[in-house]
C-alpha positions in Angstrom: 119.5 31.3 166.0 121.0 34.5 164.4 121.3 37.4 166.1 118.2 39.8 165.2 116.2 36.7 164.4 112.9 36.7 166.1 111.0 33.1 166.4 107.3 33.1 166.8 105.8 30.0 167.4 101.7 28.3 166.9 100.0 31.5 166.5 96.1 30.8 165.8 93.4 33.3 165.1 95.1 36.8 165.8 94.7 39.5 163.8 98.8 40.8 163.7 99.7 44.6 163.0 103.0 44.7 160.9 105.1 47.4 159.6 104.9 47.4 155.7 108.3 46.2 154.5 106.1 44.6 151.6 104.8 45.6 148.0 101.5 46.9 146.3 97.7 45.9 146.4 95.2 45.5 143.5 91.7 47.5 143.1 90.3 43.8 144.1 92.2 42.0 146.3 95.9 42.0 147.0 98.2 41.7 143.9 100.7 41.8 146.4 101.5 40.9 149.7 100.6 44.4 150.9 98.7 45.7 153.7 98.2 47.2 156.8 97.3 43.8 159.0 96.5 40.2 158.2 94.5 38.0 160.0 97.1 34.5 161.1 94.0 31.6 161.2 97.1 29.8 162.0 100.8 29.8 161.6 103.1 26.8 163.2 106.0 28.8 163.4 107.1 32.3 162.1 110.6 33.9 161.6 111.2 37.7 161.6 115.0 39.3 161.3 115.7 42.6 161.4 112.2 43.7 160.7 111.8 41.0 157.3 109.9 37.9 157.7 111.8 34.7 156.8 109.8 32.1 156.5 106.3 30.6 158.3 106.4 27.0 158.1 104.3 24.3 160.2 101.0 25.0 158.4 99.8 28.4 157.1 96.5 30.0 157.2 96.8 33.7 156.9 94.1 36.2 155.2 95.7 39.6 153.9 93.5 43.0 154.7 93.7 45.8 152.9 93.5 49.3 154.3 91.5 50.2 151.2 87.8 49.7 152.2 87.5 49.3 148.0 89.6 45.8 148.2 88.8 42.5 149.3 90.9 40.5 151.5 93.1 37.4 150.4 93.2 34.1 151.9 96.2 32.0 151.7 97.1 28.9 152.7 100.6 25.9 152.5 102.5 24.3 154.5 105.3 27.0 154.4 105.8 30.3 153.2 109.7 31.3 152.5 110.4 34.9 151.8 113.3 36.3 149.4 114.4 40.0 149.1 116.3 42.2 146.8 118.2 45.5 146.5 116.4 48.4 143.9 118.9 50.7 144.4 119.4 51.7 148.0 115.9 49.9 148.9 115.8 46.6 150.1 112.0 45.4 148.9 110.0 41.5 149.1 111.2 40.3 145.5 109.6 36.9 145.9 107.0 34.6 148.1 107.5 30.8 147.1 104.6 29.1 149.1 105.2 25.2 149.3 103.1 21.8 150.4 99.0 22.1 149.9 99.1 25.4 148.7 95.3 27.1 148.1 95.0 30.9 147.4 91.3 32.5 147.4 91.1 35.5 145.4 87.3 37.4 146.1 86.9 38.0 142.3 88.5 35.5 140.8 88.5 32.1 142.3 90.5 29.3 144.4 93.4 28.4 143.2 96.0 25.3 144.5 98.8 23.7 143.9 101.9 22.0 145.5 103.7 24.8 144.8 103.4 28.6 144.3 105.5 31.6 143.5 104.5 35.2 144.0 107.0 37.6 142.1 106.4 41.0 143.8 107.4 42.9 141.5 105.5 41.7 138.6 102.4 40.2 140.6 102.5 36.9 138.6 101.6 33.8 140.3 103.0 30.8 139.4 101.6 27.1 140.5 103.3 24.2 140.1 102.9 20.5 141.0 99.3 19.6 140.3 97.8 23.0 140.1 94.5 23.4 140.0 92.3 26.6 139.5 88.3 27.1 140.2 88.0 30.4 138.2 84.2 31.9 138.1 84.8 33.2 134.8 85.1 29.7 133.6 82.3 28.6 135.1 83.8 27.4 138.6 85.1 23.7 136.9 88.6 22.8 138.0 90.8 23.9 135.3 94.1 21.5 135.5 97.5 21.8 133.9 101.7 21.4 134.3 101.7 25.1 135.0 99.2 27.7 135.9 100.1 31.6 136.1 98.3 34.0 136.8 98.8 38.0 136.7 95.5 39.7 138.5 97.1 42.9 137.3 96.4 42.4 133.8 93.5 39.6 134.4 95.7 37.3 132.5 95.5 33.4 132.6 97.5 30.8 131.3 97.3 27.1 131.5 100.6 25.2 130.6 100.0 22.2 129.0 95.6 21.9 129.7 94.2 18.8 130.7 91.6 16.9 132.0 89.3 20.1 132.1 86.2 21.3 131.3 85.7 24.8 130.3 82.5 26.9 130.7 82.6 29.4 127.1 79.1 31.5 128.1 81.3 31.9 131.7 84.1 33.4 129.9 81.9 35.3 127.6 80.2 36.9 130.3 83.5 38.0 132.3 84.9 39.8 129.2 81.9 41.8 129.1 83.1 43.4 131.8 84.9 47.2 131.1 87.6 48.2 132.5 87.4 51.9 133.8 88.4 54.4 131.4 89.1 56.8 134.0 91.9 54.7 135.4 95.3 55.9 133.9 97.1 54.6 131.4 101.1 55.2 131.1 99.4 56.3 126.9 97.0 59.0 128.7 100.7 60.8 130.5 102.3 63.2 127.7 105.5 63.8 129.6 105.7 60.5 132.5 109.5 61.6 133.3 108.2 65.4 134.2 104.9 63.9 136.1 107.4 61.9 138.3 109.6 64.6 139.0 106.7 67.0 139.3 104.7 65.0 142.0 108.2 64.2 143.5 108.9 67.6 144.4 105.4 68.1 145.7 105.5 65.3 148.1 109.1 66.5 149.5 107.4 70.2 150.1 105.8 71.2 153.4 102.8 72.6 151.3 99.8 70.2 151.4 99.4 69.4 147.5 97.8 66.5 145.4 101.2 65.4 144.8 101.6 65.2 148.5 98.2 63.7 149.4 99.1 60.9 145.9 102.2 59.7 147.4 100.8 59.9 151.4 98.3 56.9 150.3 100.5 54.7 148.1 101.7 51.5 149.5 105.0 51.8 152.2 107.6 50.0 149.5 105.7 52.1 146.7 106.2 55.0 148.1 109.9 54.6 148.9 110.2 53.3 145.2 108.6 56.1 143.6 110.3 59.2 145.8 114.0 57.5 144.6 113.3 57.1 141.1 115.7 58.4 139.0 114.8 60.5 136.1 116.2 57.4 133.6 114.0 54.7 135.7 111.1 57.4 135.2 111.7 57.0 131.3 111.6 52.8 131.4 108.2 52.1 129.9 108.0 49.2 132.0 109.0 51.2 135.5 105.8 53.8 134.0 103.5 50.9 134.3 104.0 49.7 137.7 103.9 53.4 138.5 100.6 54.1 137.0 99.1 51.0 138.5 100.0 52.2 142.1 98.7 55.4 140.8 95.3 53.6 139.8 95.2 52.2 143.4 94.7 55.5 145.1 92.7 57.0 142.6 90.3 54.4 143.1 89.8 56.1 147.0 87.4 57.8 148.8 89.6 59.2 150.6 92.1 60.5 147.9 90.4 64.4 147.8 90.9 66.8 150.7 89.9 70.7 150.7 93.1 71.3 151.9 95.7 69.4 148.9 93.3 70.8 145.9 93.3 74.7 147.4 94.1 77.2 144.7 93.8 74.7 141.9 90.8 75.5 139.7 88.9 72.6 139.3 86.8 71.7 136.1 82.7 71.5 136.1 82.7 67.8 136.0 84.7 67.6 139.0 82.6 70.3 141.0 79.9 68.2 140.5 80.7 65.0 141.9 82.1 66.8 144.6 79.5 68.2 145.4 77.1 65.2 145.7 79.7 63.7 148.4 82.3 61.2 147.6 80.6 58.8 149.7 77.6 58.9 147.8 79.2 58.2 144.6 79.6 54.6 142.8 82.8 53.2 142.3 83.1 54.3 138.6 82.6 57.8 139.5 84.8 58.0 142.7 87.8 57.0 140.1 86.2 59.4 137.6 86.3 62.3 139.8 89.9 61.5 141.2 91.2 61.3 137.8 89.6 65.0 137.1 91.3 65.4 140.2 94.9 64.8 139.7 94.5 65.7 136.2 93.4 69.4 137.4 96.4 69.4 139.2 99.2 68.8 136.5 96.9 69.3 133.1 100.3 69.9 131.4 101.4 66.4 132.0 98.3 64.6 131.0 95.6 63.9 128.0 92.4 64.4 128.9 90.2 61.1 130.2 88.0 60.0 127.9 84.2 61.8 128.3 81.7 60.3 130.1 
């Protein structure tokens, strides 16, 4: 064994505390293999070096839980899980979870999916199963859906089946699901006039003493988010694809009860909208109007950076 290797073995219904070298969660569930603990149902054996898992192997039962009291956990299960990094600049970040041998993955909102094979890009949140997948999505109506290749991207809600067969597919399912709206108070990389000045703008915050938005924003975002965003460049701030990985760990906090304190927002007039909601107590608010009134929010906060949310 190498040295700094750390070998764990037959570890069965634990809940483990781990530092979060790992990437960022969805409103839902996990899009990521981010979080603050995970539950091991089982693991035959585990490998940790230098603070970065390796691999589990022996059998895997693990279920991923959120901080967030917003997000659902994840259950996952295979054989063995086999973890691969890369460099983004001077960060070392998870690039990649390949998850092999009697794979099964139980996302809250969307369904069970298996496969012999499955890879988890971390940096795009696709899913790819291979070898037999399988999915039992509830938008379709809960029928195993069966193809060469399944991906998934929770992120976008996106599906595709690589060469469909021997399924059956329930249309009045699907019909239903797409009813469903996506918040318009979320943020949108279109809804930021100048993303390159937001960036820099919230970066400065978070590096001040001063308790700020900016400060309290980047406090709550995911370890290897965090780390990500406070080193962006402003060229990496100007790559529309780098703006909408930001604004989706963005969307995760402003989808918090927790995001507002009196503290962050003193001295920054705040809007009649936002009074209002405050002052019915975040905790009595629905989801939809918890984002709605963190939007207002951060919005409040750098006006000159954003378009206005849509009314409600």
């Amino acid at each position: 064994m190498s040295k700094g290797c750390t070998r764990y073995r037959c570890v069965v219904g634990v809940t483990l505390a781990v530092a979060a070298c790992v990437c960022a969660a969805g409103q839902q569930a996990p899009t990521r293999f981010d979080f603050d603990k995970f539950t091991a149902n089982y693991i035959g054996e585990f490998i940790v070096k230098e603070g970065e898992f390796l691999e589990w192997t022996d059998g895997v039962d693990v279920v991923l839980q959120p901080d967030d009291p917003e997000m659902k956990p994840l259950r996952l299960r295979a054989r063995e899980f086999h973890f691969t990094y890369a460099s983004e600049g001077a960060v070392r970040v998870l690039a990649l979870i390949t998850m092999l041998g009697e794979v099964v993955i139980n996302y809250p909102e969307i369904g069970e999916m298996s496969a012999g094979r499955a890879e988890w890009d971390q940096r795009t949140g696709l899913i790819a199963l291979t070898e037999h997948p399988q999915a039992l999505l509830k938008s379709a109506g809960g029928a195993p859906i069966k193809g060469e290749k399944i991906v998934l991207n929770p992120d976008e809600g996106l599906f595709r089946v690589v060469k469909l067969t021997d399924s059956e597919i329930d249309l009045s399912a699907m019909r239903a699901a797409s009813k469903k709206e996506i918040d318009p108070s979320l943020l949108a990389v279109a809804d930021v006039r100048d993303f390159t000045g937001l960036v820099a703008k919230v970066q400065a915050d978070a590096a001040a003493e001063k308790p700020s938005p900016g400060k309290r924003l980047v406090s709550l975002l995911a370890d290897d988010a965090r780390t990500f965003f406070l080193s962006m460049t402003a060229q990496q701030a100007a790559d529309p694809g780098l703006q909408a990985r930001i604004a989706k760990e963005f969307n995760r906090v402003l989808v918090r009860r927790d995001f507002y304190t009196a503290e962050s927002w003193q001295g920054i007039e705040l809007g009649s909208e936002a009074k209002a909601l405050l002052a019915q107590g975040v905790d009595a608010l629905e989801p939809s109007k918890v984002t709605r009134l963190n939007r207002l929010l951060f919005q409040a906060a750098y006006a000159n950076h954003f378009a206005p949310p849509a009314a409600q």
